[in-house]
C-alpha positions in Angstrom: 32.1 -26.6 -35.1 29.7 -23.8 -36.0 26.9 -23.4 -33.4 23.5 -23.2 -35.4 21.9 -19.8 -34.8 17.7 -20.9 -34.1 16.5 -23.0 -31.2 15.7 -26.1 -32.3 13.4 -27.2 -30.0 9.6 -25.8 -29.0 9.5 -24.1 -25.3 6.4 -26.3 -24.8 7.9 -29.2 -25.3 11.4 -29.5 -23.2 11.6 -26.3 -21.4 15.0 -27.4 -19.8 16.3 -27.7 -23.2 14.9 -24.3 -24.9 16.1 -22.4 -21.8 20.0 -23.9 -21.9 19.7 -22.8 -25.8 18.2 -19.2 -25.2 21.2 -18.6 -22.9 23.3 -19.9 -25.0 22.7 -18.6 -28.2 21.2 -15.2 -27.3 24.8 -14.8 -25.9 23.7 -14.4 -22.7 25.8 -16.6 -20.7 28.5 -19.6 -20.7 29.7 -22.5 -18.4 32.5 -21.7 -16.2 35.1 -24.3 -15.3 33.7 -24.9 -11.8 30.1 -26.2 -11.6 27.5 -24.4 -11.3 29.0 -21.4 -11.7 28.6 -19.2 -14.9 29.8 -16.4 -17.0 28.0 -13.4 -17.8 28.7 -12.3 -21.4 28.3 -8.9 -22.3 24.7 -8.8 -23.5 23.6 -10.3 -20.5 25.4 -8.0 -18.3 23.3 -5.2 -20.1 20.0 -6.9 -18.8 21.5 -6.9 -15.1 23.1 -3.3 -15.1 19.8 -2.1 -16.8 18.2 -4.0 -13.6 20.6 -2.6 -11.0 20.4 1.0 -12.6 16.3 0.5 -12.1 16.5 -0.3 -8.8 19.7 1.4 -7.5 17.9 4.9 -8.6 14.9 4.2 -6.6 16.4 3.2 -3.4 18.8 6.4 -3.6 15.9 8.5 -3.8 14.6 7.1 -0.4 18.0 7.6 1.5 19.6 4.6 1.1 24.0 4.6 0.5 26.5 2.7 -1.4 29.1 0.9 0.1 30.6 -2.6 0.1 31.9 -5.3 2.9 34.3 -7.9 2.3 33.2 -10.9 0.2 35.2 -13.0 3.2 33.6 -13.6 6.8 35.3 -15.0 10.2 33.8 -18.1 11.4 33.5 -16.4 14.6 31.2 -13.8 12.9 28.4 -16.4 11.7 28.4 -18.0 15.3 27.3 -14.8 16.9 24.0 -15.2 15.5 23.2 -19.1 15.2 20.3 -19.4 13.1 22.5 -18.2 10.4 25.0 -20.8 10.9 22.3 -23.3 11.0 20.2 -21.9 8.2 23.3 -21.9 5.6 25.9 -23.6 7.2 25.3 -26.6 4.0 25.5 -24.5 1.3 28.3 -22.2 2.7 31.8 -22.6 1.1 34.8 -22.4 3.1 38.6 -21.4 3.0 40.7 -23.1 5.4 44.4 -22.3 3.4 45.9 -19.0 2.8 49.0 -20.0 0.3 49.9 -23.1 1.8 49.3 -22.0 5.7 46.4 -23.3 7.1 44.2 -20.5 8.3 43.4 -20.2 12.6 40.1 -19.0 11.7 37.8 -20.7 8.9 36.6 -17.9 6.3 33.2 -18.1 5.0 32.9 -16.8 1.3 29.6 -14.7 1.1 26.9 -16.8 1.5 24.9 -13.5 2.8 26.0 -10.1 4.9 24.2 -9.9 7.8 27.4 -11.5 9.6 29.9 -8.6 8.5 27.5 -5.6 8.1 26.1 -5.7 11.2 29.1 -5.3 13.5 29.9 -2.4 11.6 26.8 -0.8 11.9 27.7 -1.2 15.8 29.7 0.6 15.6 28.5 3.5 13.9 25.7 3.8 15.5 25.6 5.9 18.7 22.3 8.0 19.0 18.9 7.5 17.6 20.5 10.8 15.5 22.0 8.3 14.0 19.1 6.3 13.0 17.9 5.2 10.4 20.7 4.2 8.7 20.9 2.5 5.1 23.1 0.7 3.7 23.3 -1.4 0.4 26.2 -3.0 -1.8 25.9 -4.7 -5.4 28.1 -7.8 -4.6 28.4 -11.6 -5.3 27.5 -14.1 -3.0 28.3 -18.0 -2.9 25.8 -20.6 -2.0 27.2 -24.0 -2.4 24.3 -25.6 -3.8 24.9 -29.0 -6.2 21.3 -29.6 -7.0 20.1 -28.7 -10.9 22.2 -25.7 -11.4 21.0 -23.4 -14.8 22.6 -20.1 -15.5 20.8 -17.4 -13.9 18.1 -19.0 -12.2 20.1 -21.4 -9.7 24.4 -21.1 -9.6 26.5 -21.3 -7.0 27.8 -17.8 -7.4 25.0 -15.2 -8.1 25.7 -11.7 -8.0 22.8 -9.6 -6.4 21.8 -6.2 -4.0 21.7 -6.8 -0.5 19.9 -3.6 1.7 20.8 -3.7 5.5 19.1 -1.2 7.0 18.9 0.3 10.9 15.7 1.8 12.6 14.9 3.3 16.2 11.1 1.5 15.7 9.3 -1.6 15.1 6.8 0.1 13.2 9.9 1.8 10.7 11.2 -1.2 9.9 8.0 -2.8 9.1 7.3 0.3 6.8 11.2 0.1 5.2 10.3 -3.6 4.7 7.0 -3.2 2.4 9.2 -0.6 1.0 11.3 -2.3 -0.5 9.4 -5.0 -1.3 6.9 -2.6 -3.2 9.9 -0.9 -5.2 10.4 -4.9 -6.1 7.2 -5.1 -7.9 7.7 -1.7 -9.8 11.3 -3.1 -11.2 9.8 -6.7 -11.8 6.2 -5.6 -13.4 7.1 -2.1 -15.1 10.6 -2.7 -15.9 10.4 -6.3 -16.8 7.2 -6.7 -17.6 6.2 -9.6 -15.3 3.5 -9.8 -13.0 3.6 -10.8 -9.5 2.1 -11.6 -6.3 3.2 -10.1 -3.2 3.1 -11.8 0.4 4.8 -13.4 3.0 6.6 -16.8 3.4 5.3 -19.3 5.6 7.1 -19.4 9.3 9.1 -22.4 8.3 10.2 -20.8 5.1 11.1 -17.6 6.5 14.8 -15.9 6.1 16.8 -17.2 9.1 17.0 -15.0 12.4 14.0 -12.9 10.9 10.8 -11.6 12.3 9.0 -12.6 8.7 9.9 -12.3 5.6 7.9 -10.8 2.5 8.2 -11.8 -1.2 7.6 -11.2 -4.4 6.6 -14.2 -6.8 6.2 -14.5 -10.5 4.8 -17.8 -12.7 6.5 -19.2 -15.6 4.9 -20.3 -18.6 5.9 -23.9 -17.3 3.8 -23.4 -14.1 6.4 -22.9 -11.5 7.0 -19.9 -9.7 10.2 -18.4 -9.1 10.7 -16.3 -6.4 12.2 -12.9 -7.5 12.6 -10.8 -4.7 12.8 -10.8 -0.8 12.2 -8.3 2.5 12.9 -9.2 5.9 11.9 -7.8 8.9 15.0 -8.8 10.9 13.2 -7.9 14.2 15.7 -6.7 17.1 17.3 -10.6 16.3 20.4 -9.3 15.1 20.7 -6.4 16.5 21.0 -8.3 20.5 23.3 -10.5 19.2 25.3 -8.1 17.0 25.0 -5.1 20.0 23.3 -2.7 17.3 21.9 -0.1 20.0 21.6 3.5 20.6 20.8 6.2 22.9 17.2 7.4 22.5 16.2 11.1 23.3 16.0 9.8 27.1 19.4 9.1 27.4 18.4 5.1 27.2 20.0 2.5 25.6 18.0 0.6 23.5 18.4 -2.5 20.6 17.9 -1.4 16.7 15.4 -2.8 14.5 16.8 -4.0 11.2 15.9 -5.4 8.1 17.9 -6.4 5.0 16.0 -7.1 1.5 17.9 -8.7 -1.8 17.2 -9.3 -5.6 19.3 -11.1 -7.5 20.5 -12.1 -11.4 17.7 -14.9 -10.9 15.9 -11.8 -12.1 17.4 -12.4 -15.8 16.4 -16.0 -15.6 12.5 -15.0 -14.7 13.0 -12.6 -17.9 14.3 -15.2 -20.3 11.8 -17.7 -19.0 8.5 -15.5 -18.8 8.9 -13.8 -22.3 10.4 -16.0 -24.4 9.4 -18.2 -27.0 10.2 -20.8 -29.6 12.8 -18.0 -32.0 14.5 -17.2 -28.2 14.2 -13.9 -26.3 11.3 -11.4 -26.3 12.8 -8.4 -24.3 10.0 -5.5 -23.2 11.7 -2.0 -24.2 12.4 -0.8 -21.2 15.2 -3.5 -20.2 16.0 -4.2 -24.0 19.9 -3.6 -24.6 19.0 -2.6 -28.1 15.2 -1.4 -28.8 15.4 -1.2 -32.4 17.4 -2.2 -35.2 17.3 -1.0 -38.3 18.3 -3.6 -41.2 19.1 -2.3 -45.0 18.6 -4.9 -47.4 20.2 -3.8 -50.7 21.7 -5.0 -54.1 25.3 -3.6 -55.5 23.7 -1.2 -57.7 21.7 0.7 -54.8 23.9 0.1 -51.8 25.7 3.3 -51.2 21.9 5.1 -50.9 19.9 2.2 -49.1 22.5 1.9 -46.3 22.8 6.0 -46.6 18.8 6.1 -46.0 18.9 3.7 -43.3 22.0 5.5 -41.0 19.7 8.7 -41.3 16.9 6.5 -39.7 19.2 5.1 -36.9 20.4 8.5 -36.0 16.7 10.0 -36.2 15.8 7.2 -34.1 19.3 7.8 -31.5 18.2 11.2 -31.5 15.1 10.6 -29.7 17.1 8.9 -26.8 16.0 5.4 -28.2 19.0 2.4 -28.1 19.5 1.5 -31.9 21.8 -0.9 -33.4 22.7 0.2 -37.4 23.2 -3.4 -38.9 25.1 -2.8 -41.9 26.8 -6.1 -42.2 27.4 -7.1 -45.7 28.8 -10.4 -45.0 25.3 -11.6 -43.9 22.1 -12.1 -45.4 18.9 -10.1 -44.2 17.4 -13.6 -43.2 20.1 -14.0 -41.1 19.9 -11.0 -39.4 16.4 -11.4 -38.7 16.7 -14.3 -37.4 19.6 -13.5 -35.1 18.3 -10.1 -33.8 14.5 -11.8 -33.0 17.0 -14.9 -31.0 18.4 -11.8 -28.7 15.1 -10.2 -28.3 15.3 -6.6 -30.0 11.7 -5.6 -29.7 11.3 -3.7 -33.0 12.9 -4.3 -36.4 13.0 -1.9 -38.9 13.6 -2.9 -42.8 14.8 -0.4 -45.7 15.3 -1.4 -48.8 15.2 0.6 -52.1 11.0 0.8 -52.3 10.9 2.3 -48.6 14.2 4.6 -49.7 12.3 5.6 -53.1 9.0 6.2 -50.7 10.4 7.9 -47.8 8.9 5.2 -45.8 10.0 2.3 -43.6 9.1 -1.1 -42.8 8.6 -2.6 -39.4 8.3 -5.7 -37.3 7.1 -6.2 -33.7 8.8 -8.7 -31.7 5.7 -9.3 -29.3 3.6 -10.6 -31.6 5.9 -10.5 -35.3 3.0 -8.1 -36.6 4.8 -6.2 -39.9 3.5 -3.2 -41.2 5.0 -1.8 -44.5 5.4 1.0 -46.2 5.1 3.4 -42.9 5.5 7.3 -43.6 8.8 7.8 -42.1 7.5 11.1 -40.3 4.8 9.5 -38.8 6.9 6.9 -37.8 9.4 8.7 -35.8 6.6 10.3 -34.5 4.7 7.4 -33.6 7.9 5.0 -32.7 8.4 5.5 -28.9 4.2 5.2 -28.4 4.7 1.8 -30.3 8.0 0.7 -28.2 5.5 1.7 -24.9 2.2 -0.7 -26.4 5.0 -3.2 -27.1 5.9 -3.2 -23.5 2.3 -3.3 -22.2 1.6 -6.2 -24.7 4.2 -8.5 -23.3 2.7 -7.4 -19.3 -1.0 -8.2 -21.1 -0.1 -11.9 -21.7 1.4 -12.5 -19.1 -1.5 -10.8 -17.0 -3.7 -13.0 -18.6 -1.9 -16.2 -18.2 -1.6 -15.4 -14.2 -4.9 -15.0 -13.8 -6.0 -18.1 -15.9 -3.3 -20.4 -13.6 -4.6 -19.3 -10.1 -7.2 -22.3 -9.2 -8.4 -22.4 -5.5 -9.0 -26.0 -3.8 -10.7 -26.9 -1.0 -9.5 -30.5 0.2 -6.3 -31.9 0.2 -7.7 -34.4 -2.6 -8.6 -31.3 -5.0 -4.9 -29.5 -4.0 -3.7 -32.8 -5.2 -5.4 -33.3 -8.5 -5.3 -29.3 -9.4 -1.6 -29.6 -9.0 -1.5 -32.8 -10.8 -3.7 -31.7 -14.1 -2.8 -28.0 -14.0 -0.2 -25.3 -14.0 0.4 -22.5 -12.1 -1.2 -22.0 -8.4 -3.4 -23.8 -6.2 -5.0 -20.8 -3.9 -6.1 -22.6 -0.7 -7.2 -22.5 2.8 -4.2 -22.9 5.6 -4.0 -23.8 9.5 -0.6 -22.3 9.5 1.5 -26.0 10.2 4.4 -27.0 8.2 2.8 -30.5 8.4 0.0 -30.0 6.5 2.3 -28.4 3.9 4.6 -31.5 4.0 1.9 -33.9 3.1 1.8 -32.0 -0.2 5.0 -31.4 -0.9 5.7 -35.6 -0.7 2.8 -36.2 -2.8 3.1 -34.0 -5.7 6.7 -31.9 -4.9 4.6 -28.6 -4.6 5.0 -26.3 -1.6 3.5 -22.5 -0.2 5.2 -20.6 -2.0 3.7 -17.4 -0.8 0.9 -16.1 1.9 -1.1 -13.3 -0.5 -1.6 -9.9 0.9 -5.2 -9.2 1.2 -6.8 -8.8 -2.1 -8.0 -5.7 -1.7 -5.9 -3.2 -0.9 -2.1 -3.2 -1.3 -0.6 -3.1 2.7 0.0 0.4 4.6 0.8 -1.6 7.5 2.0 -5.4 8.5 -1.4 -5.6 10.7 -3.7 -4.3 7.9 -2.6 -7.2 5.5 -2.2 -10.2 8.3 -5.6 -10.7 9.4 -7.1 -14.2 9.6 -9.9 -15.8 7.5 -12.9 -17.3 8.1 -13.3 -21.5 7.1 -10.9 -24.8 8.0 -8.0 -25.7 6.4 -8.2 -27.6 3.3 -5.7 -30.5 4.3 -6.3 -30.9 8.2 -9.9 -29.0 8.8 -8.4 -27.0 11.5 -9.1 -23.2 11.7 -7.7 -21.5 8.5 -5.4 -18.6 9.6 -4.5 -17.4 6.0 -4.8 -18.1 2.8 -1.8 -19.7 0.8 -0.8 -20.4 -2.5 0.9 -24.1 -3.3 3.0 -24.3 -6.7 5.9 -26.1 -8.1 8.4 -23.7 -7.7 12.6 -23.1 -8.9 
């Protein structure tokens, strides 16, 4: 059976449904055998390598190496440090059979590295010479949960970055951690075009084993938040129980301080979510696989020089560094194609027919916003085109700017949290005491949780102590002395 090419329903209306058929259809992804697990076609493997490229360059820059550590971990490995056995031991997956011999030693598959990184990094650190030392691999990772899987945003097996990293200091791990987490919000808001808040997660909510963690979070046009990057601050945790030490210049042994940090192809599913709308994708530039693609529409007796006309375009265009797809297909209709090409996203069409070849002109159409302006001077254009591809890309941050700001609503009793949450989208900014239990009696009334403790609002954090200091007022739910502000939302 042929698979109809539009989405046939509104994004408003049964998000579930609109994002399965985005994925779908946009050739993104399919269903793999085993649940919850998915396969990433070729055009969504250009979102994530454009991703990985983004962020791999900038931690490079800031000393950070390669490498990779087996996908398999001893069971013996997890129990040296038990909060990660008890923070993932129900979502890690097992093999207990090699061939038909039963293993001595259970083998976790991936569910994170900390486990098998950091006796390594034992070992090859001796001398705060050594120090700091960064590490990162681009690997998958298995997390056995069986609750609403979707492709990208929730599977099993996720492929993702993982940063491990080694320092002589509290103080340069806290600065490595807001490091990372800042290079985060450069891939997330100038690459993809999304914009975030930073913070921390609540105690209770924290990465197991770690001094804190930090986050990056981003709303979705349906009002949940998905969170899109982490950084932990690992403490000297791991490095105890893993024997990560060194000699300082004293000639005294003394424990590491580590973090690790990870984004993941949950990334892709943020992207789809966030720009989309009812034709399927709207991809910024900057991640777009193809930027622009230039359509010939033609009859038989004016083929040979439309299409002519239009290949000179696409390698004017290629020329300038831009990603161009030539779509000479004769087999399908120029509806078609402009239909298919706004499903996958491309974020500027440009149409040539005989009156633009006659005129030495071109016609084009924005994705963002399907504005069409014809008859362009093809000079100017070319001239013009990459300033257009940049607005493009600030238009899609713009909306999404403004829908943020419209969906962060503050509360000050647990009845308002309750009703904002109820009637509205988006975050409910509020007043905290810091105990899980006030959070609970939330999250069993309306399924909403903290999803993040903001930063303070006026500057970005130097440090972990400038951004962690207490507010004045009681806490919305119990009336107990706030300690920080924190943001309640559905979330994925």
């Amino acid at each position: 059976m042929t698979q109809e090419l539009g989405i046939t329903v509104k994004k408003n209306q049964d998000s579930s449904e609109w994002y399965t058929q985005v994925v779908k259809k946009a050739d993104l992804a399919d269903y793999a055998p085993v649940k919850g697990c998915m396969v990433i076609k070729p055009y969504g493997m250009k979102l994530w390598e454009s991703i990985k490229d983004d962020f791999d360059s900038k931690i490079q820059e800031t000393g950070v190496e390669n490498a990779y550590f087996p996908l398999f971990i001893p069971e013996s490995y997890l129990e040296k440090e038990s909060d990660i056995v008890e923070g993932f031991d129900p979502e890690v997956a097992w093999v207990t059979h090699g061939g038909n011999k039963e293993l001595e030693e259970r083998l976790a598959v991936r569910p994170t590295s900390e486990s098998i990184i950091a006796p390594f990094m034992s070992d090859w650190i001796r001398s705060h010479r050594d120090l700091p030392l960064r590490l990162n691999q681009w690997a998958n990772v298995v997390r056995w949960e069986a609750t609403d899987t979707r492709p990208f945003l929730r599977t099993r097996e996720f492929l993702w970055q993982e940063g491990h990293t080694a320092h002589g200091s509290e103080e340069a791990a806290d600065e490595e951690t807001m490091l990372r987490l800042e290079q985060y919000r450069e891939v997330i808001e100038d690459h993809l075009a999304i914009p975030s808040i930073l913070g921390y997660k609540p105690e209770h909510d924290k990465f197991p084993g770690a001094k804190y963690t930090t986050t990056i979070e981003t709303l979705m046009p349906d009002g949940k938040s998905i969170q899109s990057g982490t950084s932990h601050q690992l403490g000297q945790h791991f490095a105890e129980a893993f024997d990560i030490t060194y000699e300082d210049r004293d000639s005294e042994e003394k424990a590491a301080w580590t973090t690790s940090w990870g984004l993941s192809t949950r990334t892709i599913g943020a992207l789809i979510m966030a720009h989309g709308d009812d034709e399927g994708l709207r991809l910024p530039p900057s991640i777009a696989p193809i930027q622009i693609v230039v359509v010939p529409i033609f009859q038989e007796d004016n083929k040979e020089e439309v299409l002519d006309y239009a290949e000179q375009i696409s390698e004017e265009l290629e020329d300038k560094g831009l990603r161009v797809e030539f779509d000479y297909r004769d087999h399908r209709t120029p509806g078609y194609k402009f239909n298919e090409w706004e499903l996958k996203g491309v974020p500027l069409r440009i149409e040539v027919g005989p009156n633009e070849m006659e005129d030495d002109a071109v016609t084009t159409v924005r994705r963002d916003n399907g504005e069409k302006e014809m008859g362009l001077d093809r000079e100017q254009f070319l001239e013009d085109v990459k300033d257009v591809l940049e607005d493009i890309q600030q238009s899609l941050y713009d909306e999404l700017d403004e829908y943020l700001e419209e969906n962060i609503r503050e509360a000050s009793s647990k009845n308002e949290i309750l009703a904002t949450i109820g009637k509205n989208r988006g975050y409910v900014k509020t007043k905290w005491c810091g105990d899980e239990a006030c959070e609970e009696e939330i999250k069993d009334e309306v399924s909403a949780e903290i999803v993040v403790l903001p930063f303070r609002e006026d500057s970005k954090p130097a440090t972990i102590q400038e951004s962690d200091e207490e507010i004045e007022g009681e806490c919305a739910i119990c009336g107990d002395k706030a300690k920080r502000w924190a943001y309640f939302a559905k979330n994925y």
